[in-house]
Each structure stands twice: as C-alpha cells, then as structure tokens.
C-alpha positions as CSV (number, residue, x, y, z in Angstrom):
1,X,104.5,115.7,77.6
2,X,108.2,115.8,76.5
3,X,111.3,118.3,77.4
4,X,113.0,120.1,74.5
5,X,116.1,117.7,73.1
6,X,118.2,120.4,72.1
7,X,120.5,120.4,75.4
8,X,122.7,123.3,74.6
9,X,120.0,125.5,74.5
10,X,119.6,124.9,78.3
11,X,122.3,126.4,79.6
12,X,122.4,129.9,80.4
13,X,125.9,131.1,82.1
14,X,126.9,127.5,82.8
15,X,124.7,127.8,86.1
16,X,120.9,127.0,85.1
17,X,118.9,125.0,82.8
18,X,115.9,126.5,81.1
19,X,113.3,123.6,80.0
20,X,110.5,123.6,77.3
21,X,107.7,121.2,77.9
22,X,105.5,120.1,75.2
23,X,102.5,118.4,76.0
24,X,102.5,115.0,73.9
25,X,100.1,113.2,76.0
26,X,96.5,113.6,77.2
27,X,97.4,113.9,80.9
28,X,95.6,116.4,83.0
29,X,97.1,117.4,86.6
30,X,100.7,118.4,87.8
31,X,103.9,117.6,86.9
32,X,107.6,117.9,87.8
33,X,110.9,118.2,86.2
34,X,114.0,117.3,86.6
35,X,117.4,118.1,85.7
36,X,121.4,116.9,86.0
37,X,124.6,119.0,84.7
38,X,127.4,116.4,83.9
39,X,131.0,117.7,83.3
40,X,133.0,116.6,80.1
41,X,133.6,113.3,82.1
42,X,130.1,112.6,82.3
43,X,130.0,113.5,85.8
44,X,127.3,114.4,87.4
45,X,128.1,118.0,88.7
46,X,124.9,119.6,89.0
47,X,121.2,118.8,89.8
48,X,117.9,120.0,91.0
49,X,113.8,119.9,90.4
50,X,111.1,122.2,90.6
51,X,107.7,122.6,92.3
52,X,104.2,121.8,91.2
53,X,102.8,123.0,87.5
54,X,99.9,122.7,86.2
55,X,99.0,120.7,83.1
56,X,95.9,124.0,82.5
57,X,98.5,126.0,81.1
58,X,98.1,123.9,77.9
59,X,94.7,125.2,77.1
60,X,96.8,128.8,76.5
61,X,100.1,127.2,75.1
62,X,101.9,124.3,73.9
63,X,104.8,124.7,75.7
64,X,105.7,125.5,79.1
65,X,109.2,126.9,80.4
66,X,110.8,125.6,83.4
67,X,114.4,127.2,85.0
68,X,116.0,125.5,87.5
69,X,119.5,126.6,89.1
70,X,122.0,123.5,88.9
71,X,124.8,126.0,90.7
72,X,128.1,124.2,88.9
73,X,129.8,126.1,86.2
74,X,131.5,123.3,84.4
75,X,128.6,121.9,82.7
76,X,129.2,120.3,79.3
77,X,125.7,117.9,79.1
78,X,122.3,118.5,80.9
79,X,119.7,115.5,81.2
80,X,116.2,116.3,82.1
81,X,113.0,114.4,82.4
82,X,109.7,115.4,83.7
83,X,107.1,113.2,85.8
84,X,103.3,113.5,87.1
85,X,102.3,114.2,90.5
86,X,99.9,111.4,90.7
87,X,103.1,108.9,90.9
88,X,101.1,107.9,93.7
89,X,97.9,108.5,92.5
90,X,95.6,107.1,96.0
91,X,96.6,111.5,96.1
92,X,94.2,111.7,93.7
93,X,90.6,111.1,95.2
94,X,87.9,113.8,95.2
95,X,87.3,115.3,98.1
96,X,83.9,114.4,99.4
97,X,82.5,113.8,103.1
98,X,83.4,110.3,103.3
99,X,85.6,108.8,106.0
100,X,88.5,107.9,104.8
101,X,90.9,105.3,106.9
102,X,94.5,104.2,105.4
103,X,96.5,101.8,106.4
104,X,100.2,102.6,106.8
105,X,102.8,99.6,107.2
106,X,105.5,97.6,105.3
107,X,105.0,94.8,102.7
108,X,102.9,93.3,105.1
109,X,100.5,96.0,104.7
110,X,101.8,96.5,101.1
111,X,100.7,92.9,99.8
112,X,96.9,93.7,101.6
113,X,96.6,90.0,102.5
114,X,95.2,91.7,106.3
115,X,94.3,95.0,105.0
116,X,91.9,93.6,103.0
117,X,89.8,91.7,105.6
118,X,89.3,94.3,107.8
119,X,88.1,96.5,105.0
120,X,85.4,93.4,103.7
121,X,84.7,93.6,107.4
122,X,84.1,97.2,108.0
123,X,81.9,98.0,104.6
124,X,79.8,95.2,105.3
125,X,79.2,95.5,109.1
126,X,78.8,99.5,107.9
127,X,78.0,99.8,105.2
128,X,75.6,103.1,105.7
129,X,79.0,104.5,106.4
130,X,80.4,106.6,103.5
131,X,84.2,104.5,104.9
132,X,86.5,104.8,102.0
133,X,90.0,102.8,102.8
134,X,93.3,103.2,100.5
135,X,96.3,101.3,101.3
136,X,99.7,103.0,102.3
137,X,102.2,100.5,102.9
138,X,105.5,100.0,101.4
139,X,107.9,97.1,100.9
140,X,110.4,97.3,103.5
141,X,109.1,100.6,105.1
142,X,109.8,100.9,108.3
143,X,109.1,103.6,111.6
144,X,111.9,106.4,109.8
145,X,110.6,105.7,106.4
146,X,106.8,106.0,107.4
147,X,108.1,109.7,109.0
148,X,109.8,110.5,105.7
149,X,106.6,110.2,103.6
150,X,104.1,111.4,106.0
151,X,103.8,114.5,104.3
152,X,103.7,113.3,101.3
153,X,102.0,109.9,100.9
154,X,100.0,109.0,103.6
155,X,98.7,112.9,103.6
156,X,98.4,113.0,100.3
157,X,100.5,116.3,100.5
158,X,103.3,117.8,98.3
159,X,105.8,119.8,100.7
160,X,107.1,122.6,98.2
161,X,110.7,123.6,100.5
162,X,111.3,126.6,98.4
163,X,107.4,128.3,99.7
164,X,107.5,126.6,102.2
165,X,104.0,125.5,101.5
166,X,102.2,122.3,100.6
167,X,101.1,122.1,96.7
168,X,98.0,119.8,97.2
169,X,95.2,120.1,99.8
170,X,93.6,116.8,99.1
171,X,91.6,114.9,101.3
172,X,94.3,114.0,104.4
173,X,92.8,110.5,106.0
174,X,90.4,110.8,109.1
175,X,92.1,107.7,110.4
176,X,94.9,105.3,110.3
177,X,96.7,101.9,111.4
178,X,100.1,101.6,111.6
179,X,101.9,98.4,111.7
180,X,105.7,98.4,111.5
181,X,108.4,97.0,113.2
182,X,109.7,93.9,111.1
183,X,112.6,96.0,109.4
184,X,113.2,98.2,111.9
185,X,114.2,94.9,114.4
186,X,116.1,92.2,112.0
187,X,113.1,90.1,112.1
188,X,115.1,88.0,109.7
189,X,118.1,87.5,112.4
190,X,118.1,86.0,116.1
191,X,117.7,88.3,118.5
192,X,119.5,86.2,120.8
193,X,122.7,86.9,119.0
194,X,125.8,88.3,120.5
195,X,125.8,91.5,119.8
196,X,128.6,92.4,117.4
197,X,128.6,96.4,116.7
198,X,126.5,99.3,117.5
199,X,124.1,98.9,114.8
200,X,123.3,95.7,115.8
201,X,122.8,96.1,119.7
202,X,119.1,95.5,120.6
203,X,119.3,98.3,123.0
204,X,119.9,100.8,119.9
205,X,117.9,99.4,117.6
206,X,114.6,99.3,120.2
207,X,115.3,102.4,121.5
208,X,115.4,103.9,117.4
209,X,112.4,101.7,117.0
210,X,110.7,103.5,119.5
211,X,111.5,106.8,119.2
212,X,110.6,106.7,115.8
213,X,106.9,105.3,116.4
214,X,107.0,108.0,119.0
215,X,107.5,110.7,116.2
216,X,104.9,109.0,114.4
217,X,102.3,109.1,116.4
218,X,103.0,112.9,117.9
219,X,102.7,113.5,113.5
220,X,99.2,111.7,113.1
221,X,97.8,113.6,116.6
222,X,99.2,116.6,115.8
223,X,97.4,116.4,112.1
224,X,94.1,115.5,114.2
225,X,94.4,111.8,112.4
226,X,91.9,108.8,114.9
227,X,94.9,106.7,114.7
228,X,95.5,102.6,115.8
229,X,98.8,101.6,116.6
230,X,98.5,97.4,115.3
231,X,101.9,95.7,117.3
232,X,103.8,93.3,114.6
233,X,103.0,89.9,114.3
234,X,105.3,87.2,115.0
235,X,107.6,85.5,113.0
236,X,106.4,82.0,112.3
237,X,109.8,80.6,113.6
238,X,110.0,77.0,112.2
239,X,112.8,76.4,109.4
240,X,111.5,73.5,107.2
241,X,114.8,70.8,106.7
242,X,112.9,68.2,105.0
243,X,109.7,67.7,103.5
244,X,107.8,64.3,102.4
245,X,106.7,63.8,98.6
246,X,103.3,65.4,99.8
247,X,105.2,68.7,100.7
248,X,104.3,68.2,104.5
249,X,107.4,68.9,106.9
250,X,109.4,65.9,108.1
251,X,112.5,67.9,109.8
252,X,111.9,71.3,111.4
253,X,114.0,73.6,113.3
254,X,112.7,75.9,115.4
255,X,114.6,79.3,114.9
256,X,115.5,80.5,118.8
257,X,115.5,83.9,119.4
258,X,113.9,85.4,116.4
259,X,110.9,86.8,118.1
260,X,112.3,88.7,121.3
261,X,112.9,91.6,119.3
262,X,109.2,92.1,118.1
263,X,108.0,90.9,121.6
264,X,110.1,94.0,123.1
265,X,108.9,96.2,120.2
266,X,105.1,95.2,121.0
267,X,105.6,96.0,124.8
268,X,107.2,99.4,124.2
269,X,104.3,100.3,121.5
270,X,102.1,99.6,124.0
271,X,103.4,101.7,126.6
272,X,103.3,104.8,123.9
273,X,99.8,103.8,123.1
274,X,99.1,104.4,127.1
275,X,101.2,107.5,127.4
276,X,99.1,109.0,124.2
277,X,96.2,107.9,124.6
278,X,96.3,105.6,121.2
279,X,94.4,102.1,120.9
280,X,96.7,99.6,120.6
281,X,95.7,96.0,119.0
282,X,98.2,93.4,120.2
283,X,98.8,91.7,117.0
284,X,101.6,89.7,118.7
285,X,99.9,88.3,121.7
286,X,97.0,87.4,119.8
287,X,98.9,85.6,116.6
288,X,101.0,84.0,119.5
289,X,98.0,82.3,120.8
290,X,96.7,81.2,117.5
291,X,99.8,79.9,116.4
292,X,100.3,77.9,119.0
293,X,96.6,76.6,119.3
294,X,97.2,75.3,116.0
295,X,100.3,74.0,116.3
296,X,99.4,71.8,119.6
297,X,97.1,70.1,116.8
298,X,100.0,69.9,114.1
299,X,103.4,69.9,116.1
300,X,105.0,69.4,112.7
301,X,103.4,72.2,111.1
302,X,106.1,74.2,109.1
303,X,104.2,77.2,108.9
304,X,100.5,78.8,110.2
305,X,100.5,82.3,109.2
306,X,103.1,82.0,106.2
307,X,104.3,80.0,103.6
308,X,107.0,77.5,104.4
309,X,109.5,79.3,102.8
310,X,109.0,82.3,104.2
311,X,108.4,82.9,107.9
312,X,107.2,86.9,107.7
313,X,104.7,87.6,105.6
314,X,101.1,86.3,106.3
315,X,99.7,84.1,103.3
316,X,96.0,84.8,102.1
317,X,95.0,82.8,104.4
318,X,97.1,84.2,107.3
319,X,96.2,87.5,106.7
320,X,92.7,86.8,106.6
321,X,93.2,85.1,110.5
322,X,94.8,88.5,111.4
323,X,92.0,90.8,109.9
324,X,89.8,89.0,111.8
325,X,91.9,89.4,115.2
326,X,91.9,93.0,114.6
327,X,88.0,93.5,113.8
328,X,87.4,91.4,117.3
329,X,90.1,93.5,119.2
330,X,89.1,96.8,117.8
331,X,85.4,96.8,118.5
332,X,86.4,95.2,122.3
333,X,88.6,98.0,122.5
334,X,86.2,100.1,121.6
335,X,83.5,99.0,123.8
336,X,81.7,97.9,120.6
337,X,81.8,93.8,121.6
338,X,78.1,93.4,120.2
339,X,78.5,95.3,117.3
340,X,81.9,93.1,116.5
341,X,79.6,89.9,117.2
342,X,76.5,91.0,115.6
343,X,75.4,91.7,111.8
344,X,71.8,91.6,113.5
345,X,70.0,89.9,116.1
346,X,66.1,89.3,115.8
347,X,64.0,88.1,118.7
348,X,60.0,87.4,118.4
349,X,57.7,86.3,120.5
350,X,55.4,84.1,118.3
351,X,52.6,83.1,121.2
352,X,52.1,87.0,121.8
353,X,52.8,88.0,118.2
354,X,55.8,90.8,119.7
355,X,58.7,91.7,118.7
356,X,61.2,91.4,121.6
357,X,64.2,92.8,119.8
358,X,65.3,93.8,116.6
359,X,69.4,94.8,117.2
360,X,70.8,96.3,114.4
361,X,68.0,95.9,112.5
362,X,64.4,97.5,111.2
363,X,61.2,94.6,111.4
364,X,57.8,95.8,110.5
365,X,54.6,94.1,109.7
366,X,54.6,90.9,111.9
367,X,52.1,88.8,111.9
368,X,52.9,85.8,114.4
369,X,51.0,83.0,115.1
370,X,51.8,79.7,116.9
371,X,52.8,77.7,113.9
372,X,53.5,81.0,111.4
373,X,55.7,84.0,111.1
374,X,55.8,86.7,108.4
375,X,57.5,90.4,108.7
376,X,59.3,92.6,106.4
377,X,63.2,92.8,107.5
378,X,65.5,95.6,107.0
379,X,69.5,94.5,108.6
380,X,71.5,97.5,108.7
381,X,74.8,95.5,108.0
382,X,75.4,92.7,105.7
383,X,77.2,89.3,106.7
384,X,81.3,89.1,106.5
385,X,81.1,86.9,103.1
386,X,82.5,83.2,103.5
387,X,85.4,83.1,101.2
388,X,88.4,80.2,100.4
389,X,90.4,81.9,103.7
390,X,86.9,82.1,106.0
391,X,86.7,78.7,105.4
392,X,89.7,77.7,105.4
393,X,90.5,79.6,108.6
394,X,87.1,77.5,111.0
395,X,88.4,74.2,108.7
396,X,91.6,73.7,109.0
397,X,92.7,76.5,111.7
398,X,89.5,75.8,113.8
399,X,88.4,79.3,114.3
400,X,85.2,80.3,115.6
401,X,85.2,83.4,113.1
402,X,81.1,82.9,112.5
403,X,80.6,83.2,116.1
404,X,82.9,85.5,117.5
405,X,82.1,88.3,114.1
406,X,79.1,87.2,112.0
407,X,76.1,86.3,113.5
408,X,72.9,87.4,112.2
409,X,70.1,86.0,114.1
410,X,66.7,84.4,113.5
411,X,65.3,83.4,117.2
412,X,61.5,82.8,117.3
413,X,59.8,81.9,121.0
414,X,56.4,80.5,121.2
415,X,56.4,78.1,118.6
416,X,54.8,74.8,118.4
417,X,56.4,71.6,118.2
418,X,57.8,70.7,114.2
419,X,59.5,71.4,111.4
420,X,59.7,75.2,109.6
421,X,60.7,75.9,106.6
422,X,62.7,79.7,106.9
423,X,62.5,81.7,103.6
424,X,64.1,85.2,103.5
425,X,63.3,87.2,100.2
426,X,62.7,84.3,97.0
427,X,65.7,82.2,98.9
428,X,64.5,79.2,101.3
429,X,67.3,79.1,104.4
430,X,66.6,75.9,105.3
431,X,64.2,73.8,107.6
432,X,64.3,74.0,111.6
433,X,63.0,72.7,114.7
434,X,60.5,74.8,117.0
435,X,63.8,74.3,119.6
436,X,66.2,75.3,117.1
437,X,64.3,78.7,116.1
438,X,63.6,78.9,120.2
439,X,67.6,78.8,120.8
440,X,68.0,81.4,117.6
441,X,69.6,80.4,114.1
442,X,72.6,82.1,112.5
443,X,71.8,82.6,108.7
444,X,75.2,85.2,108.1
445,X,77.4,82.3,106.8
446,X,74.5,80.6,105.0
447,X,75.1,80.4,101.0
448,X,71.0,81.0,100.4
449,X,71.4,84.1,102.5
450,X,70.3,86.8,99.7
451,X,72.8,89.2,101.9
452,X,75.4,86.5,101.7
453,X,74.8,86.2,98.0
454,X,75.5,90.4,98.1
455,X,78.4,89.9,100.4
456,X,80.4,87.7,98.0
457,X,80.2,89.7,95.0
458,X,81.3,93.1,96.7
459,X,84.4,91.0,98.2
460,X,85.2,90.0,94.6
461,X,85.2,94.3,94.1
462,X,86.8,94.6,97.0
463,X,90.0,92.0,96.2
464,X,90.3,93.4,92.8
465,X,90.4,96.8,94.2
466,X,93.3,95.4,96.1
467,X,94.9,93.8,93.4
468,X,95.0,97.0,90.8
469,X,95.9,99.0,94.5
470,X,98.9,97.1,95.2
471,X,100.6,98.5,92.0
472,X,100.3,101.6,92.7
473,X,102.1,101.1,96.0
474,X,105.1,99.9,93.7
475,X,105.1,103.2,92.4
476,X,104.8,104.8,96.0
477,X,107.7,102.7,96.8
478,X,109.5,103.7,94.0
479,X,109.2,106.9,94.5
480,X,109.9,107.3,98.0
481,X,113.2,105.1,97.8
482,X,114.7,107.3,95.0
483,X,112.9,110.4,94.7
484,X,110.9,112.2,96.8
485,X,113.1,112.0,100.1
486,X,116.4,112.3,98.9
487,X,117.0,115.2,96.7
488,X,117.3,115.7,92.5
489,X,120.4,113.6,92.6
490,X,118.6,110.6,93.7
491,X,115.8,111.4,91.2
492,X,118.7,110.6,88.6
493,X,119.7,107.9,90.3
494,X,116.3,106.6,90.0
495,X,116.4,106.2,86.1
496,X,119.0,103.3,86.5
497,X,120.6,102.2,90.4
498,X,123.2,101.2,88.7
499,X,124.8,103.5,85.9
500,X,122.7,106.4,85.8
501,X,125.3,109.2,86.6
502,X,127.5,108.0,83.9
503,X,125.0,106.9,80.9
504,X,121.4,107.8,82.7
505,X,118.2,106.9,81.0
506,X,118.9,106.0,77.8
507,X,120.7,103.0,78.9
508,X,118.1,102.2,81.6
509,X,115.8,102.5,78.8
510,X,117.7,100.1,76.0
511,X,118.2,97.4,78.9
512,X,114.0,97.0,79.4
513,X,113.4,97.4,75.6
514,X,115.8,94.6,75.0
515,X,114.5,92.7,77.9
516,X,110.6,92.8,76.8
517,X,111.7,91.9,73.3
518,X,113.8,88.9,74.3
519,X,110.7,88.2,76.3
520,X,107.8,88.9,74.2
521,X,108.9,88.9,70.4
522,X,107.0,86.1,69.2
523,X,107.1,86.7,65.8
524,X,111.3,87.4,66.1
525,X,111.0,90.5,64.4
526,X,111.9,93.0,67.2
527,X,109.0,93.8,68.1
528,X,106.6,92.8,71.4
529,X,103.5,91.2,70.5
530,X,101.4,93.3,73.3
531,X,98.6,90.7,72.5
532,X,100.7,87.9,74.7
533,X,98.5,87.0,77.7
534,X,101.5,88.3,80.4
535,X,102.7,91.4,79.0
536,X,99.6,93.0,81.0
537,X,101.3,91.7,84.1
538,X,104.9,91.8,83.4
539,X,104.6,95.5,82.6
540,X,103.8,96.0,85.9
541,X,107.0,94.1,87.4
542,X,109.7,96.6,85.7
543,X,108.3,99.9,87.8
544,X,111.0,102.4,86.9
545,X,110.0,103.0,83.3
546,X,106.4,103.8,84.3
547,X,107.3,107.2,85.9
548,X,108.3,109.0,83.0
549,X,106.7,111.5,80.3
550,X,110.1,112.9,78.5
551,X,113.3,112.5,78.3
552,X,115.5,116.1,77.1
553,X,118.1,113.6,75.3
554,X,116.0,110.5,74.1
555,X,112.6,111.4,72.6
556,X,113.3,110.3,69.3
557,X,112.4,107.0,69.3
558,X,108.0,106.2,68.8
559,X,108.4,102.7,70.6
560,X,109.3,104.9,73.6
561,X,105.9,104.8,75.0
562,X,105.2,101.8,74.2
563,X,108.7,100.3,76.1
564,X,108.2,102.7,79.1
565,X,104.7,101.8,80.0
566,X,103.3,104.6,80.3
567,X,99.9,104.9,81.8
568,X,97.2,107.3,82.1
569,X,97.0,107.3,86.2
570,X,94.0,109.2,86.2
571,X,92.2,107.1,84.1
572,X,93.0,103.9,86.0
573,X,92.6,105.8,89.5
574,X,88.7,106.1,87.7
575,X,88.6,102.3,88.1
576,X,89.3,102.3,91.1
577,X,87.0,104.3,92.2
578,X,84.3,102.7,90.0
579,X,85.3,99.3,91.9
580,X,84.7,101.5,95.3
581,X,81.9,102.4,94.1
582,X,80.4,98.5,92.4
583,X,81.6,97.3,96.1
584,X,79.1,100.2,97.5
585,X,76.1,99.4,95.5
586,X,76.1,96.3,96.1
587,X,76.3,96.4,100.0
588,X,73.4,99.1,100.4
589,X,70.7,97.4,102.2
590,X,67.7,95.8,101.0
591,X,64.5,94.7,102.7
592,X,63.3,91.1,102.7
593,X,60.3,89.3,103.4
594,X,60.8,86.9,106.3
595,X,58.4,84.0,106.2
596,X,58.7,80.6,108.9
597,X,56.1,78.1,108.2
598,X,54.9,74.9,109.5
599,X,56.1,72.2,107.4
600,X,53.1,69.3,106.6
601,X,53.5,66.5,109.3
C-alpha cells in the first residue's frame, strides 16, 4: 500500500487530512495511518491516527479513504504514512484449542536464552499437549512498560479509544511468566549508594516496583490468565580488572551492593504472590545458590550466569541453568515432583514375567524370562535433548540436570547373573549387568536413544523458532517505545528520534540508504548487492525502516522497498508456525520394541 503524494489535496479547512490508500503490495490484514500538520516553519502543529481497516476492501476498490482531524489551522505541509497491524505479528496466530503460554519480561526474556529451555522442556515432557509458547519480552521493559502493552501485545489486542472497543479478538494466552525487575531497580548501580534525589531513593523505587507488579498481576487475574510470577535473577557481581592471555580472570572486584535491590524486589514479589494466590519461582534464591556452588570451585570465576563483560544477562549457557531451575521449581510447586523427575519409569519383574510399573508410560506384550525380556513400549513424553548448554551445565557447572529432570527408566528384577545387551527400536543402548538393570538404568540422556535422536532435532526447530522470534520482538519493542503508547506525535517521532519533526522520513530514509550502500555496494555502483552473505542479517539490525508501507511525500523512489525492508509478516509468521509445527511432529510418540538379552559368556 501507499498514501496519495499530492499533500495539498489533504487538507480540508486547515483542520483534517483526507488520505487515499492504494494498495501496492500483496498484504492481507489491517492497517493504520498516520498523519502530522507542520506550519510554514516546519513545525509540527498537528497530528493524529486512525483505527483498524481492513486490507478486504481491496477486493471492491483500489483505494481507500482515510480522514483524520489534526485540530491546528495553520497547516502549510501534512506527512502521512501507513503501517500493518501485524507490527507484532505473534498477534497473528489462528485461533485453535491449543494452550497457549507467553512469556512476558525484559531482554532477558527478549534474547530467549531461558525462555527457550523451559519450552524444550515442556513439549518434550508433554508433548500430547497441544502447548503453543510465543515470547513477549522486550529490551528494557520493565513492571510500567509490561502494564502499557498489556492490552495490546501480550493480549494480542488493539484498544480502539475512540469505540472504545478492542479491534482484534485473537487468541489472549491461557498462561504467563513474568520476570521483571532489572530496570525497574538500577541493577546496573549499587544499591548501597547514598541516596542522592527522590528518584533514586530505594524506598520509592521498590515501592513503584511493587505497586506496578501489583497492577500486573490484578490485569492477568482479572483477564482469567494461570499466571507465574518468576523473581529476577541476580547480578553476577564480579568486575573483571585483569585477565591472563587465556582470557581467564587474574584481578576481580566484587561489586558491593548491587544485588540488595533485586533481593528486596524478590521478597516483596513473593509476598504478592501469597496475598494473590500466584506461584512464585524464586529465581534469586535458587541462581544464588548455584552461583555460589560454582564459585566455591572457581573463586576466580569472572562470571557463571553471564559473560564477563556483562554481569545481567544470562549467556546460552546461563539461561539454559535457569530454565532448568524453573522446570524443577514449577512442577515442586505444583506438587508435580515425579512428573518434573520422570520422562518414564519402567519396572518388571523378570522371574514372574510382571510388569510392576509402567509410570508415564504404555508396555504391552511382555514376555520375561530369567535371562530375556521383550515388550512393546509406548513413553508418553520424550527425553529433555542433551545439547552444548546440557552438557556444559553437568560438565563444567556440575549439575545433576539428568537426575533431578530426565530420567527415563529401564529397571528389570529377577535376572540372572551377566551381561545384556539393551536394544530399544533398531538402536542397541548398550550392555549391562543383571545388578545394573536390578538398580534401573537411565537411557533419557543416551545418544542411541531413538527418542533422544527425536529430541535433538525438534530443539534444533525449536532454537530456530527462537531465533526468527526474537526479531519480531524488535519490532514489538519498536513499537511500543514510539508508537503505540504515546500518541500520533510519537508515531512521527518514530520515523527518525532525532530530526523527524523538522525533516521526518525522508531523511530517516536517505540516512539507511546511504548506510546500506556504504555497507553493501560491492560493485561501487550505488547499488547493494542483496546477494552479500550479511545483508539477510543486517537488515534485521536497522528496525525502524521495516514498519512502513507508504510514505504521502516520498513514494517516488523504486529502491524504496528495497532500502526499507519491507517484509511480508504474514508470510514469515507461516514459518513460524511451520517450525511449531516440524518441532510437533517430531515429538509425537512412537512405540518401540524393547529387547534385553543375555549376552554369550
């Protein structure tokens, strides 16, 4: 779509702007528009957008018209643009039965390094559960900003003020963890500080802190939302001074006073979680522990859940350690502590040919025998797959993450004395003794596990999932910090932070043109070669240009498109969901022949 370029057909009595939409572009959905009145100082005098319209109106005409009141008389120039709905397009899913959990937070949920655990966790330990999980965090979010986009992001709602009605009723989650509180406290500053002014006092800011997650939780009850309240991790407190050629730490400082703050904010959500009757996890207290488990091991360890540069944000690796935490914590919270422990747990009775338990699990057609077992086996969940940050987390972290959340067990009573060889499917698990298979063997983390095998290619799904989701949270972000909860003015403030109100988007526009050509022009001919192996990435780093489908004074150019990014959301929200659904496939549960045999003496 594109707006009509011929401004001074716009105005009408100095006080409105009438728009003409042409569709340009194969988009289907809604759409917005904007517009700004300047004076003739090229003030901005004058602004305002409209609701929802639909893209259907196409199939009767080619243009739409759009009138919005800009209520200043002195207008000399109008600039317009128009944008899609689907600017966050996790708004976009079908509505269907399935359960559908998100996970609200800063860039610590934003960047998915935890988020993305306990969803590998959940689809495999359920995976006869339709759970569908989209990811709603935002870079520097905090308590007030998550209240701000509530409606509109994590309900996957469009508040129309003028009806006084919401434009979408898509699919609202069915459940929700919220983890916030490292903006809202100056994680970044001591908290032992003097305090200095107002806005700095701890008392204010913990008191804000907590009335906001107060208001958050009375919005996610009131909308009938199961919701988890997840306290903030620590801050991994240790400032590296020096470092030896290996990159190992040689001179730390330990940063005083920088995690009092999130301590405080941790006890107060866990007094609102009593007072509402919300689960809280304890985050804190449990990283605590773990970081200073580890660090008993490694004094001079610069950093356990982060990189050494930055003490906030959880690594792969970190986050992986805290998605673990939470699956533990939530099923124990729950009352589930078997069902966090347990993929399956298989008992027989070889001398009497029984089965003595089959948790989890479906076993039919034993035949049992002294030195031979055979049945057909049907788990009901797969194995958490062993990945770089499973390993690296019972390696180097010394975690007992197999035994506390993935055991799937093989215990056979009853046998006699020697070796057997376990096969499960066409894959051989390896050879036991009689007293091995009498204690019970874990095969979840085994690589010949045919459900491992399974496991490990719907977490590759699942992390690129993550990967293509974590752009469109750029866009979220985007959009909430200069859009959708401020007002039209701040939607032309959006097109360039710096100068928009005095040269808007065509400047915006000539600043990332001549920054991907400086970047990209291989050939020095002024043009990007799009065939350079990062311009699929890069495009993604400059987020502003992607928002737009016309601009009423710059339309002119054909490399517009092209410059701007522009993307078909829909179309890429489709591979997301095909990933959903690859990741699905592959976890549905197969049966397996189980087969122990007596090995020749």
């Amino acid at each position: 779509m594109e707006l009509d370029a011929e401004s001074e057909n716009f105005l009408q009595n100095g006080a409105a702007v009438k728009l003409t939409v042409h569709k340009v572009l194969e988009y289907k959905g809604n759409y917005m528009a904007l517009a700004a009145g300047y004076d003739h100082n090229g003030a901005l005098v004058g602004a305002a957008r409209s609701g929802l319209y639909s893209t259907d109106a196409f199939e009767q005409a080619d243009t739409q018209e759009i009138t919005l009141a800009l209520h200043a008389d002195n207008i000399e120039k109008v600039k317009a643009f128009v944008w899609a709905e689907d600017m966050t397009p996790l708004a976009e899913a079908e509505e269907s039965d399935e359960f559908v959990v998100a996970f609200v937070g800063d860039s610590i949920t934003h960047r998915q390094n935890y988020t993305r655990a306990i969803e590998t966790y959940y689809m495999t330990r359920y995976p006869n559960r339709n759970i569908s999980f989209i990811n709603k965090g935002i870079n520097g979010d905090n308590f007030a900003g998550a209240n701000n986009r509530f409606e509109w992001d994590i309900l996957n709602t469009e508040w129309d003020a003028l009806n006084g009605e919401f434009w979408s009723d898509n699919e609202k989650p069915d459940a929700m963890t919220v983890m916030l509180g490292m903006n809202d406290l100056g994680a970044w500053e001591s908290w032992t500080d003097p305090d200095v002014s107002s806005p700095n006092n701890k008392e204010f800011r913990l008191n804000y802190y907590l009335q906001n997650a107060e208001t958050f939780i009375k919005k996610a009850l009131a909308e009938d939302i199961e919701l988890t309240i997840i306290t903030p991790q620590p801050v991994d407190a240790y400032e590296v001074l020096e470092t030896d050629g290996a990159g190992n730490a040689t001179d730390i400082n330990v940063k005083a006073g920088r995690n009092e703050g999130l301590q405080l904010a941790s006890d107060g959500l866990k007094a609102l979680g009593e007072t509402y009757g919300v689960t809280v996890i304890d985050m804190f207290e449990e990283t605590v522990k773990f970081i200073e488990t580890v660090r008993e091991a490694n004094p001079t360890l610069a950093s356990v859940l982060t990189d050494r540069s930055d003490v906030v944000h959880p690594t792969y690796n970190g986050g992986f350690v805290m998605g673990c935490i939470y699956a533990k914590e939530a099923a124990e919270a729950a009352g589930n502590a078997e069902e966090a422990a347990y993929v399956s747990n298989v008992v027989i009775d070889a001398a009497q040919n029984t089965l003595e338990k089959a948790y989890n699990a479906s076993v039919t057609g034993l035949q049992a025998t002294p030195d031979s077992v055979s049945y057909t086996y049907l788990a009901n969940a797969f194995p958490m797959p062993v990945s770089d940050a499973y390993e690296h987390a019972e390696q180097e972290f010394g975690l007992s993450i197999t035994e506390d959340i993935n055991n799937e067990i093989i215990q056979v009573t009853g046998l006699e004395d020697g070796i057997y060889t376990v096969t499960v499917g066409e894959s051989e698990i390896g050879q036991y003794t009689a007293e091995a298979l009498s204690s019970g063997i874990n095969i979840a983390a085994l690589a010949e596990n045919p459900a491992q095998v399974k496991a490990k290619q719907a977490y590759e799904k699942i992390n690129e999932k993550a990967e293509r989701e974590l752009r469109y949270r750029y866009i979220a972000e985007v959009d909430s910090k200069y859009v959708r909860d401020q007002n039209a003015w701040g939607g032309i403030a959006m097109t360039d932070r710096t100068t928009a109100t005095q040269e808007g988007f065509q400047v915006f526009y000539e600043k990332v043109k001549a920054y991907y050509v400086d970047l990209y022009d291989t050939n020095d001919d002024g043009i990007v070669d799009e065939t350079d192996s990062t311009w699929g990435n890069y495009r993604w780093d400059l987020r502003l240009p992607h928002f737009y489908f016309g601009i009423a004074d710059y339309t002119s150019d054909p490399d517009y498109y092209q410059y701007a990014c522009k993307l078909d959301h829909a179309q890429t929200w489709s591979g997301l969901e095909a990933l959903k659904a690859e990741a699905r496939d592959l976890l549905t549960p197969q049966q397996y022949e189980v087969r122990i045999t007596k090995a020749a003496a």
